[in-house]
SEMAR-221897 format. One line per 2 residues: number of its first residue (from 0); their letters; for each residue x, y, z of C-alpha. Coordinates in steps of 0.2 Angstrom, whole numbers, plus 5000, padded with zeros to 4 digits. Example, Ala and Ser with C-alpha at 12.3 -4.5 7.8 and 13.67 -1.06 7.14 Angstrom:
BEGIN
0 = AS = 5062:4978:5039  5068:4995:5036
REM end
This chain:
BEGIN
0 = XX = 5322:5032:4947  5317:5049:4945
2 = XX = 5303:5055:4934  5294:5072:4931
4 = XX = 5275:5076:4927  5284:5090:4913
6 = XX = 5300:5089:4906  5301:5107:4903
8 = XX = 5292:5121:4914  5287:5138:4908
10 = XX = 5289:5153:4920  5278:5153:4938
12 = XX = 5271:5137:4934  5274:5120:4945
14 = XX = 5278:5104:4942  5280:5087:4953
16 = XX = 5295:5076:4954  5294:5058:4959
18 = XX = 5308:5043:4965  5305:5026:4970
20 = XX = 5316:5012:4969  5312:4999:4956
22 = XX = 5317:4981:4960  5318:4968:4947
24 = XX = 5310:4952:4951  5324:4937:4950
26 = XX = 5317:4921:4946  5326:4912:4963
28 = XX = 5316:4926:4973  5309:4915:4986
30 = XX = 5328:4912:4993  5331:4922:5009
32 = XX = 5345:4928:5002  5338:4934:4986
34 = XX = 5342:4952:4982  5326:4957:4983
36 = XX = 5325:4955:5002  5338:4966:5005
38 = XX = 5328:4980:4998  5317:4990:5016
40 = XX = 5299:4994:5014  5301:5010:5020
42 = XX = 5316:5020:5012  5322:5038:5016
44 = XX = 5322:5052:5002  5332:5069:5004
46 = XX = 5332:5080:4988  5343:5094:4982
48 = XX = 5330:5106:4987  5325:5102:5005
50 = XX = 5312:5088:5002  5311:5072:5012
52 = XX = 5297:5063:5004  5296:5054:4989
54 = XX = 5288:5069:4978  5292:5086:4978
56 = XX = 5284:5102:4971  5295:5114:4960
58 = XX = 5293:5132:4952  5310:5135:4944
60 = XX = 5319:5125:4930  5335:5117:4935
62 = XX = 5344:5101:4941  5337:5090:4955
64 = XX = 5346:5078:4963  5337:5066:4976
66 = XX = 5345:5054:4989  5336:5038:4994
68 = XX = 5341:5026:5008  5332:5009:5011
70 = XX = 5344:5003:5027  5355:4995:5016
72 = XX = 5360:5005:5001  5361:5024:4998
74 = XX = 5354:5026:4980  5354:5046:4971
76 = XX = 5348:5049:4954  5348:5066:4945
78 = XX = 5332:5074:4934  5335:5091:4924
80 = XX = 5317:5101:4922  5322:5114:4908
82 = XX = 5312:5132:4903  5298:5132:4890
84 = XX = 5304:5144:4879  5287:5144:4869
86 = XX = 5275:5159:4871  5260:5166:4864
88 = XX = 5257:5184:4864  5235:5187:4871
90 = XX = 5227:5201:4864  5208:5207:4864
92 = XX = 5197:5219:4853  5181:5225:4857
94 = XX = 5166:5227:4843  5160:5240:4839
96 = XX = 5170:5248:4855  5174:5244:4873
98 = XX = 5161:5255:4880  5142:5248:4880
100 = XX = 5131:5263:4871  5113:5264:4870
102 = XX = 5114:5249:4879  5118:5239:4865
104 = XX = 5128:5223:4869  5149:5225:4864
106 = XX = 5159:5208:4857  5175:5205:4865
108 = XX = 5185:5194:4853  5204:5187:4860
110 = XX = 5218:5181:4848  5233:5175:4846
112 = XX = 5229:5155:4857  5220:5140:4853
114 = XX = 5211:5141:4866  5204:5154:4877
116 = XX = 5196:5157:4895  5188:5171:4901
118 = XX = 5184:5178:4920  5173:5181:4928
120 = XX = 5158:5177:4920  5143:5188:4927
122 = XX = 5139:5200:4911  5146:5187:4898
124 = XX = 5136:5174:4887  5150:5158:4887
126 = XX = 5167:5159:4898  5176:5149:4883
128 = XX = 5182:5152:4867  5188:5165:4858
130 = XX = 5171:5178:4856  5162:5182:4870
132 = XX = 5148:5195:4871  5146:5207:4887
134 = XX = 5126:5214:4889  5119:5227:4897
136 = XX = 5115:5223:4914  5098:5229:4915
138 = XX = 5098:5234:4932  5113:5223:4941
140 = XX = 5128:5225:4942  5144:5215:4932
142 = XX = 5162:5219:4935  5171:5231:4922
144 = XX = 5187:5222:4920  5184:5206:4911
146 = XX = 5203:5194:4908  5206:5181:4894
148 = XX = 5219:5165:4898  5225:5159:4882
150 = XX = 5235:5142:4877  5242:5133:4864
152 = XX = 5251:5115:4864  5268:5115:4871
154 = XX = 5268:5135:4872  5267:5144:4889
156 = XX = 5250:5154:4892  5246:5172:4893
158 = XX = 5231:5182:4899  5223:5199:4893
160 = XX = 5212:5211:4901  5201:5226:4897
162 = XX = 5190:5238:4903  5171:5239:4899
164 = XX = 5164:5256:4902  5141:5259:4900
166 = XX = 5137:5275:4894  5118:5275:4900
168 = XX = 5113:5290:4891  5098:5289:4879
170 = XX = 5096:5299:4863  5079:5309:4859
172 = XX = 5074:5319:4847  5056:5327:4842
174 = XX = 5048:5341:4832  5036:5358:4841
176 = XX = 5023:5351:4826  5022:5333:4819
178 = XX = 5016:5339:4804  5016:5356:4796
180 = XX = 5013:5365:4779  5026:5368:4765
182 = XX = 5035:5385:4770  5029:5384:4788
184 = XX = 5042:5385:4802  5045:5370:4814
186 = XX = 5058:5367:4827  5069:5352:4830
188 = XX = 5076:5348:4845  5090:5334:4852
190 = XX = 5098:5330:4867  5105:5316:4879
192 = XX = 5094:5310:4893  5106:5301:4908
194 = XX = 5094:5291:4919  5095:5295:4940
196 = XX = 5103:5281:4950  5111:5272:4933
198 = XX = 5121:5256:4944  5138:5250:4940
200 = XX = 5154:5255:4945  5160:5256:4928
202 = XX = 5147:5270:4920  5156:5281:4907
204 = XX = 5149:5299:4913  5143:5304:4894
206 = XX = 5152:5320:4889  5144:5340:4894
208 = XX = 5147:5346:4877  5142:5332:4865
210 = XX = 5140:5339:4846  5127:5339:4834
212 = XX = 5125:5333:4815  5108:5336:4807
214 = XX = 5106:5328:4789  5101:5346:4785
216 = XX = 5118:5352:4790  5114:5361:4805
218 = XX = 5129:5358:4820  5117:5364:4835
220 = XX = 5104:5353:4846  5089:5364:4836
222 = XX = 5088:5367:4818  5073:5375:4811
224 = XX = 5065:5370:4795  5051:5374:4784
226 = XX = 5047:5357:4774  5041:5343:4780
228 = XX = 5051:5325:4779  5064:5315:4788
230 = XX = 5076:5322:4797  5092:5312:4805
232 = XX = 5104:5319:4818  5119:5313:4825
234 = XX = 5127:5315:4842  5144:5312:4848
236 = XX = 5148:5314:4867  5167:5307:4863
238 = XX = 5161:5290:4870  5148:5284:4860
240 = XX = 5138:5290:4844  5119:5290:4845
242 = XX = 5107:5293:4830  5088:5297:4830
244 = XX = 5076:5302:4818  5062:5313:4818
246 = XX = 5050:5313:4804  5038:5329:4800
248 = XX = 5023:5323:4789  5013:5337:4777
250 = XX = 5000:5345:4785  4981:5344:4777
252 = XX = 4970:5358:4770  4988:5369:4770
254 = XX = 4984:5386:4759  4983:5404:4763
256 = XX = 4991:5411:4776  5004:5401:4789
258 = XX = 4997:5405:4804  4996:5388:4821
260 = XX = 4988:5390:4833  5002:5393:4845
262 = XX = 5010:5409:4836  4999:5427:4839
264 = XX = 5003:5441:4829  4993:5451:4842
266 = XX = 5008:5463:4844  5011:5470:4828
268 = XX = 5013:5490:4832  5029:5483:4842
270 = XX = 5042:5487:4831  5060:5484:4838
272 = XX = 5075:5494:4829  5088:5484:4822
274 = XX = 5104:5487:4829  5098:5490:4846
276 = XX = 5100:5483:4862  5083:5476:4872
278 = XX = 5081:5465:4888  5066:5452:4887
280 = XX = 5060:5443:4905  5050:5434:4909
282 = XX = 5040:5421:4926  5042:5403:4925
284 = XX = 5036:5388:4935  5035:5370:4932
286 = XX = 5020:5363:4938  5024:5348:4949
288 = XX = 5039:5352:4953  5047:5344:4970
290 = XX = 5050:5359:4986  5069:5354:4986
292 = XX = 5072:5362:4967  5082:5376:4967
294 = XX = 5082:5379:4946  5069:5376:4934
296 = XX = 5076:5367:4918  5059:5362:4905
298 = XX = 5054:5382:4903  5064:5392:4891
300 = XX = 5062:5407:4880  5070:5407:4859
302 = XX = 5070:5423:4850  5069:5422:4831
304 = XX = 5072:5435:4816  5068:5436:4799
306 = XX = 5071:5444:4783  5058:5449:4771
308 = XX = 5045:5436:4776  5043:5423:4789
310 = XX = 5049:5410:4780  5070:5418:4778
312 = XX = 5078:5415:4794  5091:5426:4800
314 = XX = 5095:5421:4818  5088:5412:4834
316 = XX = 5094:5418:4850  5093:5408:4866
318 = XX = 5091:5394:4872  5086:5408:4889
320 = XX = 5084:5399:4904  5078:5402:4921
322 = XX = 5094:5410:4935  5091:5415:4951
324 = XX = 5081:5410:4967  5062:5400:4963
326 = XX = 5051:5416:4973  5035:5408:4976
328 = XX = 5035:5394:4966  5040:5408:4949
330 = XX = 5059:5410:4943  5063:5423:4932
332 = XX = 5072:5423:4913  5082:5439:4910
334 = XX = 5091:5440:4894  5100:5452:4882
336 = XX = 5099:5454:4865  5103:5465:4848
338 = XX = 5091:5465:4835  5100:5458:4818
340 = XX = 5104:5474:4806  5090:5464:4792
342 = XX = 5079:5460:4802  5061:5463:4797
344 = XX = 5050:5451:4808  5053:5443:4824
346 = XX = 5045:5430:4833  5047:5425:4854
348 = XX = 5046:5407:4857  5041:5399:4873
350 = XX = 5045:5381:4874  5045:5367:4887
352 = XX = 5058:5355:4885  5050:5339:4893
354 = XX = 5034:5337:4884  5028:5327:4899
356 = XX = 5027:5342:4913  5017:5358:4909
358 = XX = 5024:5372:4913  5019:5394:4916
360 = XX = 5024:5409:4906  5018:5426:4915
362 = XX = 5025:5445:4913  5033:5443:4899
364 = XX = 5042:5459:4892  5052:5465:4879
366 = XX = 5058:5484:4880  5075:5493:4875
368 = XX = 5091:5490:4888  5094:5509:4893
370 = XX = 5075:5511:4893  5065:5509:4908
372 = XX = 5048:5499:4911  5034:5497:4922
374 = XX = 5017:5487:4923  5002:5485:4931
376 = XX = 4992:5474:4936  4972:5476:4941
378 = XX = 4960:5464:4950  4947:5463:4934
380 = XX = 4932:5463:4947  4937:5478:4959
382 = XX = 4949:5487:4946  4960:5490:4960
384 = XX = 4979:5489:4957  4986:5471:4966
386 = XX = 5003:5474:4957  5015:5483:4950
388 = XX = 5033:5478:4942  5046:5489:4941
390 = XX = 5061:5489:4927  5068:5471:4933
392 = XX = 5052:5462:4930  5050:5460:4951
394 = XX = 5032:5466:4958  5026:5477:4971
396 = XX = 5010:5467:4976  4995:5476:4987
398 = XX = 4982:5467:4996  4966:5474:5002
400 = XX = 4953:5470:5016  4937:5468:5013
402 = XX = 4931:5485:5013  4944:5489:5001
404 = XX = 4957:5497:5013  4975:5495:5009
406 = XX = 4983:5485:5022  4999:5477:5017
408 = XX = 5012:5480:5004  5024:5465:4998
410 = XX = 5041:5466:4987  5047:5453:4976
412 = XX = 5068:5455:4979  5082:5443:4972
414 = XX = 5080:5434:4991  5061:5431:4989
416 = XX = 5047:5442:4995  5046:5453:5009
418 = XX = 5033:5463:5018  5040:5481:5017
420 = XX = 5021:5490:5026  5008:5482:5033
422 = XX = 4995:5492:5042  4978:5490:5050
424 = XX = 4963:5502:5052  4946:5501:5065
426 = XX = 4930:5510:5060  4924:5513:5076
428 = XX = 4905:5506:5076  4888:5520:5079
REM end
């Protein structure tokens, strides 16, 4: 007889076919010349499909006849393996999305079986069932591809796969004042920080040009405000969404004029035209800063104007950032800009964006763009002049010896400084 472990396969899978020879036991059996001694120990199988053993391993549905010879009979028997025709259809959905944000774990939920096995398991809390959750890895690594198997009774199983992504970019956000006075101006600022050597081969790179939602209804990474309170932004770099919250508290013993301690009105006969174009520079350096940098990226230089009083803001111009070559450890801001048509009061701002690093401002300047400007600069014991800087903001520098003879003469250029006279002179001695 033939027998089968399935009666009915479904596509790729295997099943195992068996014959033997069943011999009934007669109740004269011990006579020699009872049937059952004319049946060998050792019988011969050839089946339909090249097999000569007594089992045989299929793939494919179809008819199988075997052939099996015990010396003294030739036997055949016939076994028909059908095609399952039951299927499920295995899918899977990720909550809230397939990317890992803010490193905040997704669930991967599979439908559509009764049960359900997933592969492989490094990332993943349970390799069974239908819900599983994927973490962040927190250093290590786990593969990015993760595959379900699903099955149900008597249906043929199915798999899924999907693709995990981390974004490992953090959100900050943080005020110029923690706490100011009602009216008084403060600046919020927002970003994305992405980490340095972030692992995984399955990192989402998070998106140049994220936008910005403040709960004030500003679209920029800065708003500026003038009442204290909480303040909520959104940012969407297309593969995740990160919110962060910076609260400003009221200020105590507010009255009278708003004036902090970082702003100077120390410039007030400066009285720009409205209309009209001006260039403002200024010298940067980060203190700390590696020897391999080639760009400074904390200092930067924001412009604001206002209407009738300080607290009606009409326009902020920068972000202006540090370009060109690092001479000397200093790198130079040069900007353009027209002065808004109402304009009544403007304020320069310098900030450094890392809070962490502290960072120089020096030679800053502010003159109209088809004018021309020069300054000096005098050792304050001497009085002599040590440096000079033309209408790009670069310096002339003159060094002295000790007798207070000139002998060398330095240019800051684009390419760094060089030595453009250099001379020595001998008193002769009485």
């Amino acid at each position: 007889m033939v027998s089968s472990t399935f009666p009915n396969i479904c596509p790729g899978q295997t099943d195992t076919l068996f014959a033997d020879l069943l011999v009934q036991a007669l109740m004269y059996s011990n006579n020699p010349k009872s049937p059952a001694h004319y049946i060998s120990q050792y019988p011969t199988f050839s089946w339909s499909n090249g097999a000569t053993t007594s089992a045989t391993i299929i793939n494919q549905p179809g008819t199988y006849i075997v052939t099996i010879n015990d010396s003294s009979c030739i036997f055949t028997d016939t076994v028909i393996i059908g095609l399952n025709t039951g299927s499920i259809n295995v899918s899977i959905s990720a909550s809230p999305g397939a990317t890992i944000c803010n490193k905040q774990p997704v669930t991967l939920t599979a439908s559509g079986a009764q049960n359900y096995t997933w592969s492989p398991s490094l990332g993943l809390d349970t390799t069974a069932g239908n819900t599983v959750v994927v973490s962040y890895p927190n250093g290590g690594l786990f593969p990015s591809t993760y595959t379900v198997t699903g099955s149900g009774k008597g249906e043929c199983p199915d798999t899924a796969t999907i693709h995990v992504h981390i974004n490992p970019a953090t959100p900050f956000a943080h005020a110029q004042f923690d706490s100011i006075c009602s009216g008084q101006l403060d600046l919020l600022t927002t970003g994305l920080i992405l980490p340095h050597g972030e692992p995984g081969p399955s990192l989402m790179p998070h998106s140049n040009y994220p936008t910005f939602s403040w709960s004030n209804g500003i679209t920029t990474n800065t708003t500026t405000i003038t009442q204290p309170g909480t303040y909520i932004v959104t940012i969407n770099d297309s593969s995740c969404i990160f919110t962060d919250t910076v609260i400003v508290t009221l200020a105590k013993n507010c009255g009278g004029d708003i004036v902090t301690e970082q702003d100077c009105y120390c410039v007030s006969s400066f009285a720009p035209i409205p209309g009209k174009k001006y260039l403002v520079s200024a010298w940067v350096k980060e203190k700390g800063a590696v020897p391999t940098k080639t760009s400074y990226t904390y200092p930067v230089v924001y412009l604001d104007f206002y209407g009738s009083s300080i607290t009606s803001l009409i326009a902020t111009f920068g972000a202006y950032i540090p370009a060109g070559n690092i001479i000397d450890g200093w790198q130079r801001i040069e900007n353009t800009f027209i002065v808004p048509d109402s304009a009544q009061f403007m304020r320069l701002r310098l900030q450094n964006q890392n809070p962490t690093t502290d960072v120089l401002f020096d030679d800053i300047r502010v003159f109209p763009f088809d004018g021309s400007m020069k300054s000096y600069v005098y050792d304050p014991t001497t009085l002599r002049l040590v440096a000079e800087l033309d209408e790009r903001n670069y310096a002339t520098k003159y060094e002295y010896d000790e007798e207070g003879k000139l002998i060398r003469v330095k240019k800051e250029t684009a390419k760094g400084i060089q030595t453009i006279k250099e001379s020595r002179k001998a008193t002769p001695k009485k």
